[in-house]
C-alpha positions as CSV (number, residue, x, y, z in Angstrom):
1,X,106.0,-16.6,-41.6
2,X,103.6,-17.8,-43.9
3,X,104.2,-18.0,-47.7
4,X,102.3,-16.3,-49.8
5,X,99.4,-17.8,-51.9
6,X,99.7,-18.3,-55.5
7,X,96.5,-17.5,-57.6
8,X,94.9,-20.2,-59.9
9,X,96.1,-19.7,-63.5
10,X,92.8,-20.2,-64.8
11,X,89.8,-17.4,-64.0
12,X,86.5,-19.2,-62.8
13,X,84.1,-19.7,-64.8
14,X,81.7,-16.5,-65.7
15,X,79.1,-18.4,-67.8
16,X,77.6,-22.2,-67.8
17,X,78.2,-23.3,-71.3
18,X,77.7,-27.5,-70.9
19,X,78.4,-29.6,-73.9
20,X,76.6,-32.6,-72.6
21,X,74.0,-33.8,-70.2
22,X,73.6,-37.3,-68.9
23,X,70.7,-39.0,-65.9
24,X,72.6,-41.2,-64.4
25,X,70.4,-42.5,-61.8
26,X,67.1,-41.5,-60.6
27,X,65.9,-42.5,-57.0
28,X,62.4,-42.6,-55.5
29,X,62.3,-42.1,-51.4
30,X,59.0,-42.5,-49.5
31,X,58.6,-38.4,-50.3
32,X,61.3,-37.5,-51.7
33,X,63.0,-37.5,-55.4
34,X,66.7,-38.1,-56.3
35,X,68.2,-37.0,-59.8
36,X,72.2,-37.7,-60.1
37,X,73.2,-35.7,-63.3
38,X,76.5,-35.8,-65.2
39,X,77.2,-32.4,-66.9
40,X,80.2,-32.1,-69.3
41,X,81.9,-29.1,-69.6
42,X,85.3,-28.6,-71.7
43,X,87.7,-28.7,-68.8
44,X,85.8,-31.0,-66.8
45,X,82.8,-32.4,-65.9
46,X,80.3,-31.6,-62.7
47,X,77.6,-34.3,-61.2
48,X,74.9,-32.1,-60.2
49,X,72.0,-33.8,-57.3
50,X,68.7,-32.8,-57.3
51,X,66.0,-33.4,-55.1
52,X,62.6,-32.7,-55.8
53,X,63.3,-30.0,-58.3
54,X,65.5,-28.1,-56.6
55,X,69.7,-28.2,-56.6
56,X,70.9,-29.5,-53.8
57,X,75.2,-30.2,-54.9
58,X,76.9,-30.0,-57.6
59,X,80.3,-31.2,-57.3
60,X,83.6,-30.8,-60.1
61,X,85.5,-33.6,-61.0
62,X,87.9,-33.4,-63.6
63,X,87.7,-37.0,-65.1
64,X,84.3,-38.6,-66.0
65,X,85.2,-41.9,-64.2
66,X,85.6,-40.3,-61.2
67,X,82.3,-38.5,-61.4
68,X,80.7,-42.1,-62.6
69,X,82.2,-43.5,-59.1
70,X,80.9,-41.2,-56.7
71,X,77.6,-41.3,-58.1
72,X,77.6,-44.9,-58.0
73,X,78.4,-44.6,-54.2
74,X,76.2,-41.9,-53.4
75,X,73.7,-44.3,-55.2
76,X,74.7,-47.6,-53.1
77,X,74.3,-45.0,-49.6
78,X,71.0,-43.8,-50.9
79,X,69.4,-47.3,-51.4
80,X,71.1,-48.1,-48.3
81,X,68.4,-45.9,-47.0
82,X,65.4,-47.2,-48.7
83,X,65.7,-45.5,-51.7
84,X,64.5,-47.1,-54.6
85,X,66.2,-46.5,-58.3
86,X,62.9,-45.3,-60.8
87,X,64.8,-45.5,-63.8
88,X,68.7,-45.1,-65.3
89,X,70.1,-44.6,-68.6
């Protein structure tokens, strides 16, 4: 028999309501561009990719170094394949 599930204490989140926005890299491909974006919310903080305008992942970390080292290695794969970095902050 399984057990049953216990339900997150804390209800998901209705609204966006960001306290902060960072560009942490931005990466140029032969046609194709790269934004890696650190948003900080009060309980956490999300690193949002876009390419070419568009949303392609957002992912939830709950510490900010974490979120710093994944975009570092999502940068170091990207340049891995021939991405170039534009600019970073």
């Amino acid at each position: 028999m399984r057990k049953p599930s216990r339900r997150p204490l804390v209800a998901p989140r209705t609204t966006i309501s960001e306290d902060g926005r960072e560009t942490l890299a931005m990466l140029r491909g032969c046609a194709q561009t790269v934004n890696l974006v650190l948003v900080a919310h009060t309980d956490g903080v999300e690193l949002e990719v876009w390419a070419d305008g568009a949303l392609r992942r957002r992912s939830r970390f709950l510490r900010d170094t974490e979120a710093r080292k994944y975009s570092e290695r999502l940068t170091r794969r990207l340049t891995g394949r021939g991405y170039q970095k534009a600019g970073a902050r």
